[in-house]
N, C-alpha and C positions, 0 to 999 in steps of 0.2 A: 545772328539774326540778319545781320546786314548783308550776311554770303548767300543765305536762302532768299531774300527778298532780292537779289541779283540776278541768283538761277533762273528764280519765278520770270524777271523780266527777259531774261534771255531767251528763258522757252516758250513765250509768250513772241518774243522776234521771230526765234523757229516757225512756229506755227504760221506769221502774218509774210514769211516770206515762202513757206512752201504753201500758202493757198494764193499770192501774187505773184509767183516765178515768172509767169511770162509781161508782166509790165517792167520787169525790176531786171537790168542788166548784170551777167554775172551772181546772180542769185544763188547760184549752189556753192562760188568761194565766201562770199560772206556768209554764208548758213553754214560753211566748215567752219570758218573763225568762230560765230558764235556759240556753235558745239564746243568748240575746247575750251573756250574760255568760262562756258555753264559748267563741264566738267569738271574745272578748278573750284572754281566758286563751290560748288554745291560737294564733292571729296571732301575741301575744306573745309567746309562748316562740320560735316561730319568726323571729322579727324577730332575735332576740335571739340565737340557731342563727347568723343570716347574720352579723352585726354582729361577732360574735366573731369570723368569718373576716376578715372585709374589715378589722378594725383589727390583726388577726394579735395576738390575745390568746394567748400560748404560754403562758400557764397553764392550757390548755383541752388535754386529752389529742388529741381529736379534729384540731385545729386543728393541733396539733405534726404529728400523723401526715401530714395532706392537706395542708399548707398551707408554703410558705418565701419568704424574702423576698424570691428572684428573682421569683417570681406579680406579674401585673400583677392590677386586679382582679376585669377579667371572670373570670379562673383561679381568684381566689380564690372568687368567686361559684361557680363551676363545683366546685369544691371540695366545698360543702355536700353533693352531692348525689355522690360521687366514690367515696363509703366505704359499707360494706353500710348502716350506721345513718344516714347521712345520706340515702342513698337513698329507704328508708321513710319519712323525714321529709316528703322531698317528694312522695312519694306521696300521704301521707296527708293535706298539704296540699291536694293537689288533693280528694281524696274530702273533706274535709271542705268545702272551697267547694262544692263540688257537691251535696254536704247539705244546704248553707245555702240556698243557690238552687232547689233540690227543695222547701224547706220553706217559702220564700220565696214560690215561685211558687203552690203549693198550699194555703195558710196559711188558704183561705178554706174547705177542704173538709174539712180533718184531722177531724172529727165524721165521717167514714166512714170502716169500717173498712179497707177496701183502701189506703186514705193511713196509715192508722195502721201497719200490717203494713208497708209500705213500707218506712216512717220508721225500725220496730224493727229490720230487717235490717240499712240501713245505718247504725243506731245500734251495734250488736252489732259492725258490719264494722270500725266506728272503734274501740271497745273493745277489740278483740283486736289491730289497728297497734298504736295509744297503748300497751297494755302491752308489744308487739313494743320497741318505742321506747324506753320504760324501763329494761327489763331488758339492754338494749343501752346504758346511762348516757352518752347523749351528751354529758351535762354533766360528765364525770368532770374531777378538777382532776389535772395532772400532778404528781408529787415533787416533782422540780426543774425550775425553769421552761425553757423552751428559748429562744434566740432566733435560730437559724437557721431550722429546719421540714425535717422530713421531703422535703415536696415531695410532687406525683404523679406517678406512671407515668408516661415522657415520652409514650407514646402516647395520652394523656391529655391530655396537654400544647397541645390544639389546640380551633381557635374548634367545630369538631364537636361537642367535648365540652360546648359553650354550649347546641347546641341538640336533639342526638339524644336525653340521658337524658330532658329534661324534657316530650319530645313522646311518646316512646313509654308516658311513666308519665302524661302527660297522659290519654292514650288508655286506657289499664286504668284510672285512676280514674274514664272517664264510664263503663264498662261495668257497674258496680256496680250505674246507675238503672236501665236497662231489665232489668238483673239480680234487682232486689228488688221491682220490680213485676210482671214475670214470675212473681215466688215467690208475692207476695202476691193476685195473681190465681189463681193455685192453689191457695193455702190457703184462698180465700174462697169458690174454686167456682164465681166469675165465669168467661163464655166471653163472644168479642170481642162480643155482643150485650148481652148486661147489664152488661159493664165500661163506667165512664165514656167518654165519646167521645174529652176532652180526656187524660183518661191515657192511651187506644189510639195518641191522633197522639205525645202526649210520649218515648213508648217507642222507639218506630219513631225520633222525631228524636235520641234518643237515643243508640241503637242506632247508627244513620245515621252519628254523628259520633264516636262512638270508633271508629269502624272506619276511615272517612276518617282522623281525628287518627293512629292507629296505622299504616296504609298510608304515612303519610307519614316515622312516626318510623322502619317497616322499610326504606323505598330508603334515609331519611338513612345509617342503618346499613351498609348495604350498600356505597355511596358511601366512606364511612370504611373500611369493612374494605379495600376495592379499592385506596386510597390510603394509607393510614397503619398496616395493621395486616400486610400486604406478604402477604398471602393471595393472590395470583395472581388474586383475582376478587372479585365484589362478595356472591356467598354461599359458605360453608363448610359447614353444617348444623351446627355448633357448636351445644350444647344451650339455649341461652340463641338466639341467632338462631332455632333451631325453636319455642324457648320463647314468642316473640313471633307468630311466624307462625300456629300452630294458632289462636290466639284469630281471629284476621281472618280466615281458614279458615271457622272456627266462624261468624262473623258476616252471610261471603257464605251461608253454607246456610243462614241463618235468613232472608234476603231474595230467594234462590230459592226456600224453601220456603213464603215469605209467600200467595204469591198461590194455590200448589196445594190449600192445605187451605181447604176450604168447609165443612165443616160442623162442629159444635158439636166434637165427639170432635178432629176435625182438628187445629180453635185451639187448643184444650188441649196437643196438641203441640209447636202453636208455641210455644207460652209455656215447653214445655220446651228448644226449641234455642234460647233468648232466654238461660237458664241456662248455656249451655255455657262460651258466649266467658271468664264471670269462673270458673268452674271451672278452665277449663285456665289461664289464668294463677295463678290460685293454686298447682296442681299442679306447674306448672313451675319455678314463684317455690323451691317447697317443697322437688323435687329438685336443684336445682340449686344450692341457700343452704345446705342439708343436706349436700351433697358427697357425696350421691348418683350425680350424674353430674359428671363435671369439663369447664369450662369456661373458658374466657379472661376470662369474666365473674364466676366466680365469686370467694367472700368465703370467709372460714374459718367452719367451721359453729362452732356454742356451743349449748349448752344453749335459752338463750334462740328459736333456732329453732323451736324444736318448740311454740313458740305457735300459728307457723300451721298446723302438721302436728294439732294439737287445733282448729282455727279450722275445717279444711277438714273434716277429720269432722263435726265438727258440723253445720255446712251441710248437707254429705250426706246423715246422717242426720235434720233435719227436710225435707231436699227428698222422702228418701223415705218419710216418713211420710203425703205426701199425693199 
Protein backbone atom coordinates (compact mmCIF):
# COMPACT_ATOMS: atom_id res chain seq x y z
CA UNK A 1 0.00 0.00 0.00
CA UNK A 2 2.73 2.18 0.91
CA UNK A 3 4.55 1.38 -2.89
CA UNK A 4 1.20 2.37 -4.68
CA UNK A 5 0.53 5.44 -2.66
CA UNK A 6 4.18 6.39 -3.80
CA UNK A 7 3.63 5.75 -7.52
CA UNK A 8 0.30 7.63 -7.01
CA UNK A 9 2.59 10.73 -5.83
CA UNK A 10 5.08 10.27 -8.18
CA UNK A 11 2.76 10.36 -11.17
CA UNK A 12 1.10 12.96 -9.85
CA UNK A 13 4.98 14.87 -9.92
CA UNK A 14 5.00 13.68 -13.63
CA UNK A 15 2.02 15.21 -14.46
CA UNK A 16 2.85 18.84 -12.51
CA UNK A 17 6.23 18.87 -14.15
CA UNK A 18 5.26 18.05 -17.74
CA UNK A 19 2.33 20.86 -17.52
CA UNK A 20 5.29 23.44 -15.80
CA UNK A 21 8.33 22.45 -18.02
CA UNK A 22 9.04 25.72 -19.06
CA UNK A 23 9.20 27.44 -15.34
CA UNK A 24 11.12 24.52 -13.80
CA UNK A 25 14.85 24.12 -14.99
CA UNK A 26 15.95 20.87 -16.35
CA UNK A 27 12.62 19.40 -15.95
CA UNK A 28 12.87 16.36 -18.22
CA UNK A 29 16.09 14.99 -15.90
CA UNK A 30 14.07 15.10 -12.95
CA UNK A 31 10.67 13.65 -14.73
CA UNK A 32 13.44 10.74 -15.83
CA UNK A 33 14.43 10.12 -12.23
CA UNK A 34 10.92 10.19 -11.07
CA UNK A 35 9.83 7.80 -13.92
CA UNK A 36 12.16 5.15 -12.63
CA UNK A 37 11.82 5.43 -9.37
CA UNK A 38 7.49 5.17 -9.90
CA UNK A 39 8.61 2.15 -11.82
CA UNK A 40 10.10 0.45 -8.88
CA UNK A 41 7.62 1.52 -6.57
CA UNK A 42 4.68 0.55 -8.45
CA UNK A 43 6.57 -3.34 -10.14
CA UNK A 44 7.08 -3.68 -6.58
CA UNK A 45 4.00 -3.49 -5.02
CA UNK A 46 2.81 -5.68 -7.61
CA UNK A 47 5.50 -8.29 -7.30
CA UNK A 48 4.52 -8.42 -3.97
CA UNK A 49 0.28 -8.62 -5.04
CA UNK A 50 1.62 -12.04 -6.92
CA UNK A 51 3.90 -13.44 -4.16
CA UNK A 52 1.34 -13.23 -1.57
CA UNK A 53 -0.82 -15.37 -3.70
CA UNK A 54 1.71 -18.06 -4.68
CA UNK A 55 3.08 -18.39 -0.95
CA UNK A 56 -0.81 -18.35 0.01
CA UNK A 57 -0.22 -15.63 2.74
CA UNK A 58 -3.91 -16.09 4.60
CA UNK A 59 -3.31 -13.07 6.40
CA UNK A 60 -4.10 -11.10 3.17
CA UNK A 61 -8.08 -10.55 3.03
CA UNK A 62 -7.82 -10.86 -0.81
CA UNK A 63 -5.67 -13.99 -0.92
CA UNK A 64 -8.33 -15.66 1.73
CA UNK A 65 -11.13 -14.86 -0.67
CA UNK A 66 -9.34 -16.15 -4.30
CA UNK A 67 -7.10 -18.35 -3.21
CA UNK A 68 -7.08 -22.24 -1.29
CA UNK A 69 -4.71 -24.78 -0.80
CA UNK A 70 -6.10 -27.17 -3.33
CA UNK A 71 -4.76 -24.21 -6.38
CA UNK A 72 -1.90 -25.48 -7.99
CA UNK A 73 0.15 -22.32 -8.94
CA UNK A 74 -0.62 -21.39 -12.16
CA UNK A 75 -4.46 -21.01 -10.30
CA UNK A 76 -2.95 -19.25 -7.81
CA UNK A 77 -1.30 -16.89 -10.27
CA UNK A 78 -4.66 -16.76 -12.17
CA UNK A 79 -6.08 -15.77 -8.92
CA UNK A 80 -4.39 -12.20 -8.75
CA UNK A 81 -6.37 -11.07 -11.47
CA UNK A 82 -9.70 -13.24 -10.47
CA UNK A 83 -11.24 -10.54 -8.02
CA UNK A 84 -12.77 -6.97 -9.21
CA UNK A 85 -9.40 -5.27 -7.42
CA UNK A 86 -6.96 -7.69 -8.70
CA UNK A 87 -8.27 -7.25 -12.03
CA UNK A 88 -7.39 -3.47 -12.24
CA UNK A 89 -4.16 -4.31 -10.91
CA UNK A 90 -3.35 -5.95 -13.95
CA UNK A 91 -4.78 -3.69 -15.90
CA UNK A 92 -2.87 -1.05 -14.80
CA UNK A 93 0.09 -3.09 -15.03
CA UNK A 94 -0.09 -3.30 -18.43
CA UNK A 95 -1.06 0.55 -18.97
CA UNK A 96 1.76 1.43 -16.99
CA UNK A 97 4.56 -0.63 -18.99
CA UNK A 98 2.98 0.81 -21.86
CA UNK A 99 3.81 4.27 -20.32
CA UNK A 100 7.03 3.44 -19.69
CA UNK A 101 7.72 2.14 -23.23
CA UNK A 102 5.73 5.20 -24.75
CA UNK A 103 8.15 7.41 -22.76
CA UNK A 104 10.91 5.34 -23.37
CA UNK A 105 10.69 5.31 -26.89
CA UNK A 106 9.90 9.09 -27.28
CA UNK A 107 12.24 10.30 -24.34
CA UNK A 108 14.15 12.14 -27.20
CA UNK A 109 11.20 14.42 -28.15
CA UNK A 110 9.15 15.07 -24.77
CA UNK A 111 10.40 19.17 -25.48
CA UNK A 112 7.30 18.98 -27.82
CA UNK A 113 4.38 19.65 -26.87
CA UNK A 114 2.19 16.84 -28.49
CA UNK A 115 4.50 14.17 -26.50
CA UNK A 116 4.04 16.18 -23.53
CA UNK A 117 -0.08 16.25 -23.71
CA UNK A 118 0.31 12.53 -24.53
CA UNK A 119 2.37 11.76 -21.58
CA UNK A 120 -0.38 13.91 -19.21
CA UNK A 121 -3.32 11.88 -20.45
CA UNK A 122 -1.92 8.86 -19.68
CA UNK A 123 -0.37 10.02 -16.63
CA UNK A 124 -4.03 11.22 -15.38
CA UNK A 125 -5.17 7.62 -16.88
CA UNK A 126 -2.85 5.95 -14.25
CA UNK A 127 -3.78 8.39 -11.38
CA UNK A 128 -7.45 7.69 -11.46
CA UNK A 129 -6.63 3.22 -11.63
CA UNK A 130 -3.85 3.59 -8.72
CA UNK A 131 -6.64 5.54 -6.70
CA UNK A 132 -9.33 2.90 -8.18
CA UNK A 133 -6.78 0.39 -6.43
CA UNK A 134 -6.46 1.98 -3.28
CA UNK A 135 -9.61 2.64 -2.26
CA UNK A 136 -10.34 -1.10 -3.26
CA UNK A 137 -7.31 -1.90 -0.10
CA UNK A 138 -5.82 -4.79 -1.81
CA UNK A 139 -3.61 -5.01 0.90
CA UNK A 140 -6.12 -5.23 3.64
CA UNK A 141 -4.81 -7.80 6.46
CA UNK A 142 -7.64 -10.42 7.61
CA UNK A 143 -8.94 -10.81 11.57
CA UNK A 144 -8.27 -13.92 11.81
CA UNK A 145 -5.81 -15.64 9.78
CA UNK A 146 -7.34 -18.45 7.46
CA UNK A 147 -5.52 -21.38 6.35
CA UNK A 148 -7.85 -23.23 3.98
CA UNK A 149 -8.85 -20.18 1.31
CA UNK A 150 -12.03 -19.43 -0.07
CA UNK A 151 -10.92 -20.73 -3.45
CA UNK A 152 -12.45 -19.43 -7.03
CA UNK A 153 -15.47 -20.03 -8.84
CA UNK A 154 -15.00 -23.57 -10.18
CA UNK A 155 -15.67 -22.00 -13.61
CA UNK A 156 -12.71 -20.31 -12.86
CA UNK A 157 -11.00 -23.08 -12.05
CA UNK A 158 -9.50 -23.67 -15.56
CA UNK A 159 -5.93 -23.10 -17.71
CA UNK A 160 -8.67 -20.29 -19.83
CA UNK A 161 -8.66 -18.45 -16.94
CA UNK A 162 -4.50 -18.31 -17.42
CA UNK A 163 -4.79 -16.79 -20.42
CA UNK A 164 -8.32 -15.03 -21.54
CA UNK A 165 -8.31 -12.12 -18.63
CA UNK A 166 -4.75 -11.13 -19.16
CA UNK A 167 -5.03 -10.84 -23.23
CA UNK A 168 -8.21 -9.06 -23.41
CA UNK A 169 -6.98 -6.26 -20.47
CA UNK A 170 -3.61 -6.63 -22.38
CA UNK A 171 -5.56 -5.18 -25.24
CA UNK A 172 -7.52 -2.18 -23.36
CA UNK A 173 -4.35 -1.11 -21.92
CA UNK A 174 -2.57 -0.58 -25.47
CA UNK A 175 -5.61 1.40 -26.58
CA UNK A 176 -4.86 4.11 -24.04
CA UNK A 177 -1.62 5.12 -26.65
CA UNK A 178 -3.26 5.79 -29.90
CA UNK A 179 -5.99 7.17 -27.34
CA UNK A 180 -4.04 10.11 -25.87
CA UNK A 181 -2.22 10.90 -28.90
CA UNK A 182 -5.41 11.19 -30.74
CA UNK A 183 -6.46 13.66 -27.85
CA UNK A 184 -3.22 15.38 -27.81
CA UNK A 185 -3.28 16.02 -31.50
CA UNK A 186 -6.49 17.60 -31.02
CA UNK A 187 -5.61 19.70 -28.40
CA UNK A 188 -2.72 20.87 -30.20
CA UNK A 189 -4.47 21.50 -33.47
CA UNK A 190 -2.00 19.15 -35.35
CA UNK A 191 -3.72 17.42 -38.62
CA UNK A 192 -1.89 14.09 -40.11
CA UNK A 193 0.37 16.86 -41.99
CA UNK A 194 2.12 18.83 -39.25
CA UNK A 195 1.89 15.91 -36.71
CA UNK A 196 5.16 14.12 -36.33
CA UNK A 197 5.64 11.25 -39.02
CA UNK A 198 6.90 8.93 -36.22
CA UNK A 199 3.88 9.52 -33.77
CA UNK A 200 1.30 9.14 -37.11
CA UNK A 201 3.04 5.48 -37.82
CA UNK A 202 3.30 4.86 -33.62
CA UNK A 203 -0.60 5.44 -33.49
CA UNK A 204 -1.79 3.39 -36.30
CA UNK A 205 0.81 0.51 -34.87
CA UNK A 206 -0.67 0.98 -32.02
CA UNK A 207 -4.02 1.09 -32.64
CA UNK A 208 -3.26 -2.03 -34.98
CA UNK A 209 -2.25 -4.11 -32.03
CA UNK A 210 -4.83 -3.71 -29.32
CA UNK A 211 -7.22 -4.48 -31.65
CA UNK A 212 -5.41 -7.75 -33.00
CA UNK A 213 -4.42 -8.35 -28.96
CA UNK A 214 -8.35 -7.83 -28.13
CA UNK A 215 -9.78 -10.02 -31.35
CA UNK A 216 -7.76 -12.69 -29.88
CA UNK A 217 -8.73 -12.15 -25.97
CA UNK A 218 -12.79 -12.21 -27.63
CA UNK A 219 -12.62 -15.79 -29.61
CA UNK A 220 -10.56 -16.99 -26.33
CA UNK A 221 -13.75 -15.86 -24.66
CA UNK A 222 -15.90 -17.17 -26.71
CA UNK A 223 -14.18 -20.61 -26.77
CA UNK A 224 -14.60 -20.60 -22.85
CA UNK A 225 -18.17 -19.67 -22.80
CA UNK A 226 -18.84 -22.58 -25.44
CA UNK A 227 -17.11 -25.06 -23.27
CA UNK A 228 -16.93 -24.32 -19.65
CA UNK A 229 -19.64 -21.78 -18.89
CA UNK A 230 -22.44 -24.47 -20.76
CA UNK A 231 -23.95 -21.32 -22.75
CA UNK A 232 -25.08 -23.59 -25.80
CA UNK A 233 -22.48 -21.38 -27.90
CA UNK A 234 -19.55 -19.51 -28.12
CA UNK A 235 -21.48 -15.81 -27.87
CA UNK A 236 -24.33 -14.86 -25.41
CA UNK A 237 -24.38 -10.95 -25.63
CA UNK A 238 -23.79 -10.85 -21.84
CA UNK A 239 -22.93 -7.10 -21.07
CA UNK A 240 -19.38 -7.70 -20.42
CA UNK A 241 -18.87 -9.95 -23.70
CA UNK A 242 -20.58 -6.84 -25.56
CA UNK A 243 -18.54 -4.81 -23.14
CA UNK A 244 -15.35 -6.14 -24.96
CA UNK A 245 -16.63 -6.20 -28.52
CA UNK A 246 -17.82 -2.52 -29.11
CA UNK A 247 -14.13 -1.47 -28.43
CA UNK A 248 -12.84 -3.78 -31.67
CA UNK A 249 -16.00 -2.45 -33.41
CA UNK A 250 -14.72 0.89 -32.70
CA UNK A 251 -11.19 -0.05 -33.83
CA UNK A 252 -12.30 -1.75 -37.31
CA UNK A 253 -14.24 1.87 -38.12
CA UNK A 254 -11.12 3.73 -37.44
CA UNK A 255 -9.17 1.56 -40.00
CA UNK A 256 -11.91 1.78 -42.58
CA UNK A 257 -12.28 5.13 -42.14
CA UNK A 258 -8.39 5.66 -42.33
CA UNK A 259 -8.03 5.70 -45.77
CA UNK A 260 -11.56 7.72 -46.72
CA UNK A 261 -10.74 11.00 -45.07
CA UNK A 262 -8.23 13.16 -47.22
CA UNK A 263 -8.33 16.15 -46.11
CA UNK A 264 -7.34 18.41 -43.21
CA UNK A 265 -11.19 18.59 -41.53
CA UNK A 266 -11.31 14.69 -42.42
CA UNK A 267 -8.09 13.75 -40.18
CA UNK A 268 -9.40 15.72 -37.41
CA UNK A 269 -12.10 13.14 -37.44
CA UNK A 270 -9.95 10.39 -37.40
CA UNK A 271 -8.33 11.35 -34.66
CA UNK A 272 -11.74 11.43 -33.17
CA UNK A 273 -12.81 7.59 -33.80
CA UNK A 274 -9.01 7.00 -32.56
CA UNK A 275 -10.89 8.17 -29.07
CA UNK A 276 -13.75 5.87 -29.29
CA UNK A 277 -12.33 2.25 -28.71
CA UNK A 278 -10.77 3.54 -24.96
CA UNK A 279 -14.15 5.40 -24.35
CA UNK A 280 -16.38 2.53 -24.79
CA UNK A 281 -14.29 0.41 -22.56
CA UNK A 282 -14.39 2.65 -19.81
CA UNK A 283 -18.12 2.94 -20.17
CA UNK A 284 -18.57 -0.57 -20.21
CA UNK A 285 -16.01 -1.20 -17.40
CA UNK A 286 -18.31 1.67 -15.65
CA UNK A 287 -21.85 0.02 -16.18
CA UNK A 288 -21.07 -3.11 -15.57
CA UNK A 289 -18.51 -2.71 -12.00
CA UNK A 290 -21.49 -0.15 -11.07
CA UNK A 291 -24.22 -3.00 -11.35
CA UNK A 292 -25.67 -1.10 -13.63
CA UNK A 293 -26.26 -3.93 -15.96
CA UNK A 294 -25.75 -7.38 -14.52
CA UNK A 295 -23.40 -9.80 -15.74
CA UNK A 296 -21.68 -13.14 -15.13
CA UNK A 297 -18.66 -10.93 -15.01
CA UNK A 298 -19.68 -8.73 -12.94
CA UNK A 299 -18.12 -7.74 -8.98
CA UNK A 300 -20.29 -6.07 -6.29
CA UNK A 301 -20.24 -2.39 -6.90
CA UNK A 302 -18.76 0.05 -3.63
CA UNK A 303 -18.45 3.29 -3.49
CA UNK A 304 -14.95 3.15 -4.60
CA UNK A 305 -16.39 2.60 -8.26
CA UNK A 306 -17.42 5.82 -8.92
CA UNK A 307 -13.71 6.92 -9.47
CA UNK A 308 -14.11 5.96 -12.95
CA UNK A 309 -17.61 7.04 -13.40
CA UNK A 310 -15.60 10.86 -12.26
CA UNK A 311 -12.46 9.45 -14.55
CA UNK A 312 -14.81 9.13 -17.66
CA UNK A 313 -16.47 12.70 -17.29
CA UNK A 314 -13.61 14.09 -17.11
CA UNK A 315 -12.15 12.70 -20.21
CA UNK A 316 -15.34 13.67 -21.88
CA UNK A 317 -15.39 16.82 -20.85
CA UNK A 318 -11.90 17.98 -21.84
CA UNK A 319 -12.39 15.86 -25.31
CA UNK A 320 -15.13 18.23 -25.63
CA UNK A 321 -13.58 21.24 -25.01
CA UNK A 322 -11.56 20.91 -28.11
Amino acid sequence: TILLFATLFLLLLDVILLLLNNKIQNWLFYDHIILYVASITFFASFMEFLLNLIVQDWSYTYVTSYSSVQMDTPLRIASSWSGAAGSFYLWTMFMFSGFIIFRFIFRMMMQQLIYQYASIIQGVNLVAFISFILLKDLFAKNAIAENNGVGLNPLLSTFLNLIHPPIVFLGYSIFIIPFSLALAKIITGLNDKEAPAELQKFMRFTMALAWLILGTGVLIGGYWAYTSLGWGGFWAWDPVETGSLIPWLFGLVYFHGSPVFKSDKGNFGKDILATFPMLSILFATIVTRTGALTSVHSFDAGASDYVLIVYLLFVLFIESLF
